[in-house]
N, C-alpha and C positions, 0 to 999 in steps of 0.2 A: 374658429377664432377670428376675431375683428378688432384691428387696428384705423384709429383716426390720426393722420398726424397732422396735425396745422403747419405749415409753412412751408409748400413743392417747389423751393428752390435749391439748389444744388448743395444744400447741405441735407436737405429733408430728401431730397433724391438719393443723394449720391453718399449717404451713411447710414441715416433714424432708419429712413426709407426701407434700403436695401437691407438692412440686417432685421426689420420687421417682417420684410416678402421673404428673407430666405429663412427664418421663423418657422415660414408654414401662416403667417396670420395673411386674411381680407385686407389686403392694405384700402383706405381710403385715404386719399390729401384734402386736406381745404385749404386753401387759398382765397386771396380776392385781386388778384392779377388774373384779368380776363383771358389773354391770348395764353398763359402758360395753363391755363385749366383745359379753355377749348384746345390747345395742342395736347392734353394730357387725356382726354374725352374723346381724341379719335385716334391717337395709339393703342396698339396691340400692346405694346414694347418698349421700355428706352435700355440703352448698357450705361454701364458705371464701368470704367478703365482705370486701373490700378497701375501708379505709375510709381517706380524707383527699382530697388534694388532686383522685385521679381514683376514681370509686366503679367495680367491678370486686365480677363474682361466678366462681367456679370452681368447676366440677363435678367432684368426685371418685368414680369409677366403678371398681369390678374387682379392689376388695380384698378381703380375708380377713381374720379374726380370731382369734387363739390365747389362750386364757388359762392364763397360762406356770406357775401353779399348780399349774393340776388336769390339765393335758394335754402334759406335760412329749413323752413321745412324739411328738404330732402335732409342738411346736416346735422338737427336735432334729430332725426329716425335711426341717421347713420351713428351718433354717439348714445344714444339709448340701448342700443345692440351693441358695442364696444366693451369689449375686455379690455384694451390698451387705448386710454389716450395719449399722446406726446405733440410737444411743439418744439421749435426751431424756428421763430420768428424775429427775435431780439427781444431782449427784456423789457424795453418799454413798449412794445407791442403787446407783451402778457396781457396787459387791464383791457384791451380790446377783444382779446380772443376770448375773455372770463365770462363775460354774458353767453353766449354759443354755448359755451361749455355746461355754465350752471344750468341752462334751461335743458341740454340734452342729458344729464344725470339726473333732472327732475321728472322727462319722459322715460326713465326705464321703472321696470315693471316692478312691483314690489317682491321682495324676495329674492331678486336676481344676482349672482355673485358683484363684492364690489368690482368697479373700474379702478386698473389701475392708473392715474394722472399722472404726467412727470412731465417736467422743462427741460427739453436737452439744451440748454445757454449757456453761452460764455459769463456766467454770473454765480457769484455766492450765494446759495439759497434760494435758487429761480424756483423751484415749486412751490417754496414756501412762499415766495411774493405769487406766484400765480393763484395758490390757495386761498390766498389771504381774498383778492381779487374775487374770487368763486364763490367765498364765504359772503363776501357783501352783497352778491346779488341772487342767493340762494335764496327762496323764500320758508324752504320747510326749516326743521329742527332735525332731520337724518340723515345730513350730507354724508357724516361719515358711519352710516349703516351703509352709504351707495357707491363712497367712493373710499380710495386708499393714496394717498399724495406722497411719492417717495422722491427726492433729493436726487440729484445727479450731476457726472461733471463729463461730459463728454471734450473727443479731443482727437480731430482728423481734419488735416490742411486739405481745404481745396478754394482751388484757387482762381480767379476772375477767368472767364472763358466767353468762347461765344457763345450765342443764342441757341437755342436747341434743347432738348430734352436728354440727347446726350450728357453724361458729366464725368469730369476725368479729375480724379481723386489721386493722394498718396496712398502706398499701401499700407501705413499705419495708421492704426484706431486704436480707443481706448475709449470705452464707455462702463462707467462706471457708476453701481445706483446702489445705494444705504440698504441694506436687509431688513432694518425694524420696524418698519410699518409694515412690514407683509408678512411678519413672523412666518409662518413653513406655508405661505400661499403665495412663493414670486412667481410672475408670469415666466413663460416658458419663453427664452431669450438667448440662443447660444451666443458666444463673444461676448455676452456682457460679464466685467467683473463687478462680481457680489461683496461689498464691504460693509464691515458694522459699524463703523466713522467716517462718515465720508470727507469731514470738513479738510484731512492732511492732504486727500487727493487733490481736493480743491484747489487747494491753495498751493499745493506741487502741481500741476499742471499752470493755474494764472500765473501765480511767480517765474515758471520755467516758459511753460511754452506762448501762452501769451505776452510774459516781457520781454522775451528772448525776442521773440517775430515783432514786438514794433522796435525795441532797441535796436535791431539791424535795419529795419524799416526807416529809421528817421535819420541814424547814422550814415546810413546808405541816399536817402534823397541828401542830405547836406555834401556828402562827398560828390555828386550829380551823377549816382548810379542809378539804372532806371530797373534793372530787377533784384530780387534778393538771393535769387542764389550769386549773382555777380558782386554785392555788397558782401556777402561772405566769404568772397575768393581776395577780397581786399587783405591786407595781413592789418594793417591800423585797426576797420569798422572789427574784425573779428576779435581784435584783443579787447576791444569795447565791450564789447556782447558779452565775450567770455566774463570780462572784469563784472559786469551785473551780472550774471547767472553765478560768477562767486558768490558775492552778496547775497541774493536769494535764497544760496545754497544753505549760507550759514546763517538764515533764519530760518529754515527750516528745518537745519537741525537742533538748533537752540528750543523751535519751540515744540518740535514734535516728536524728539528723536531718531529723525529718522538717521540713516545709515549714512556715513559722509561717502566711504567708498559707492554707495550705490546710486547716491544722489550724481556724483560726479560721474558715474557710469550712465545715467539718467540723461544728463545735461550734453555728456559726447554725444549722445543717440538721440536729441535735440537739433542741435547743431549742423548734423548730419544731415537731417530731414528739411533744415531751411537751405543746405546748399544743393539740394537734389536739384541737378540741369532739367529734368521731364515738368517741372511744377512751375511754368511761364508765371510766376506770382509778381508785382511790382511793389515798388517800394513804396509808391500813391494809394497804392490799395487799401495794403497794411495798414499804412500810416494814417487813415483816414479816421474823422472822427477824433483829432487829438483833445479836444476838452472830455468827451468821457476817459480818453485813456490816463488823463491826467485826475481826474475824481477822486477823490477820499478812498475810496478800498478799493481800486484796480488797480493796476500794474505796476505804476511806478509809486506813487504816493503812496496806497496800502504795506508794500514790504518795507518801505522807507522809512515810514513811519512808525514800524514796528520795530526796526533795528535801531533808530532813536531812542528808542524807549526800555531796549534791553540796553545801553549802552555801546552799540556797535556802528562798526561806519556804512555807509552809503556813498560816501564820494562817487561810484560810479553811477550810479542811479542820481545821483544829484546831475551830474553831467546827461546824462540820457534827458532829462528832465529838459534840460539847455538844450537838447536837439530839438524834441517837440517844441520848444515857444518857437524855433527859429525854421519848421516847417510851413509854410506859408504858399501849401499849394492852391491859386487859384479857382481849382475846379472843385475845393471840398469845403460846406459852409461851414461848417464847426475851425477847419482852419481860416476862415476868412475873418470868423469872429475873434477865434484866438489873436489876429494879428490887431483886430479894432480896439483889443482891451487893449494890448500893449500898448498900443499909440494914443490911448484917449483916457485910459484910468491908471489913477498910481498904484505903484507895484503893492500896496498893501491894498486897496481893489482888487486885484488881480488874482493874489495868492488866496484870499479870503475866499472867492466867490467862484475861482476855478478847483480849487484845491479841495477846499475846506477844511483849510488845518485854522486849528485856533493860534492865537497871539500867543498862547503859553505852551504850545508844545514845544517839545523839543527838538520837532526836526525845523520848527516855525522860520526860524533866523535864517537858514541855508538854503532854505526855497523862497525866502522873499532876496537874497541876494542874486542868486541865480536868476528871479525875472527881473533885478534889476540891471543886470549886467545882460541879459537880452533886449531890453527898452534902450539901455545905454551902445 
């Protein structure tokens, strides 16, 4: 068995990676970062170190490296022979990787069982937008005689480190992929959980552990803490976090049913994992990129907007919203831009064109007051 996974850096290492090599599959990476392929091209070896409640090291042994740049060749051969594709690149990276991909499911042979594709991202729907990507530049009419595109929501903190092939992980995962595109042919995968809806996991993990870690992330740079487990040992930034992971909570059980006792059992075992001392994570890190985190269906905006419109409150997520405009760290462009709009466009620029909420929703009013009283 043969696995390609696009993106060897310490989430494609230190999680897709290592639970494909301990599989039993050929792992192959691509990448197009030179030095981490040529270091990945003359290791035997790297470990993945599992840090928190139980410490755990894992030896990764018998891979291969492509650099999908300059050796387009060898990685059309290497996904022609693939049972498993997967990426962890970021979502807008997808429409990059989708030429690679189309042309190496065009090179397998006919007949040969489908590939299975999937997006391991932080996103709603990442295979379907990577598909969607593969569909356009597929030239035959039998993509899906060759391949099978299954949904996922994967979810394991690891956190800025140094350079090396080394990578030091928490010990919680959770990878999770949709069953119905594979009807009784899922790939052999221990640790993965198999579900027939995957959209509630989605959206209980973005809502929980995604806005959980930047809510402490921006609460925590505004307090001038510099990591997050130390933002969590704050008793103020934690009532914050807590106060939005209520919220989240009870949207998602208003709209999925899920269990409130379990969901708040969910959210302790969250909470837990952003104060873990072994995970040197900062609060720059997390917080980085606040106009995507701010966008129409991620973290804050997405459940906000949805509790609006069931009739429910947000107040703390409206507040969390107020942290991110007043993040303004220097070294990340997206915040550099976020601070230009404030200072250069009015707040109804701002909300329109970061947000994307219309004039007439209902969460509209309380996010255009909030950047106004961050401008102000």
């Amino acid at each position: 068995m043969r696995a390609v996974h696009f993106g060897a850096g310490n989430i494609g290492r230190g999680f897709v990676g290592l639970l494909l090599a301990e599989a039993g599959y050929e792992l192959v990476f691509a990448d197009v970062a030179d030095q981490l392929i040529e270091e990945l091209q003359g290791a035997d070896s790297y470990q993945v170190h599992e840090v928190g409640d139980e410490l755990r090291t894992h030896e990764v042994r018998g891979f291969a490296a492509i650099n999908s740049a300059k050796d387009p060749e060898s990685l059309t051969a290497a996904l022609a022979s693939a049972d498993v594709i997967t990426t962890a690149v970021g979502v807008s990276i997808l429409k990059f990787v989708a030429p690679a991909i189309a042309a190496g499911i065009a090179a397998r042979s006919a007949g040969a069982p489908r590939v299975a594709v999937m997006a391991c991202e932080n996103a709603i729907g990442g295979t379907d937008i990577l598909q969607a990507e593969i569909r356009s530049r597929y030239a035959g009419d039998d993509l899906d005689e060759r391949a099978v595109f299954a949904n996922t929501a994967v979810d394991r903190i690891v956190p800025a480190q140094d350079p090396g092939l080394d990578v030091t992980v928490e010990n919680y995962y959770e990878w999770a992929i949709e069953t119905g595109p594979f009807g009784d042919q899922r790939p052999e995968i221990p640790g993965v959980t198999w579900v027939p809806d995957l959209a509630p996991y989605i959206e209980r993990k973005l809502f929980t552990v995604n806005t959980g870690h930047a809510t402490t992330a921006y609460f925590g740079y505004a307090a001038g803490v510099r990591k997050i487990s130390d933002a969590l040992a704050d008793p103020d930034t934690q009532a914050k976090v807590a106060a939005v992971l209520a919220e989240t909570r009870s949207l998602l059980v208003a709209k999925y049913g899920f269990d409130q006792v379990e969901l708040e059992a969910y959210a302790d075992k969250i909470m837990r994992r952003f104060a873990n001392p072994y995970l040197p994570d900062t609060v720059e890190r997390v917080g980085r990129s606040p106009l995507r985190k701010l966008s129409r269906n991620d973290r804050f905006v997405g459940p906000a907007s949805q509790l609006a419109e069931r009739g429910l409150s947000s107040d703390a997520l409206l507040a969390a919203m107020g942290a991110v405009l007043r993040f303004d760290y220097a070294d990340d462009p997206e915040a550099v831009e976020l601070q230009r709009l404030l200072v250069t466009e009015p707040a109804e620029v701002v909300v329109s064109s970061v947000t994307g909420l219309e004039i007439d929703h209902p969460l509209y009013p309380a996010v255009l007051d909030v950047v106004k009283s961050a401008q102000g």
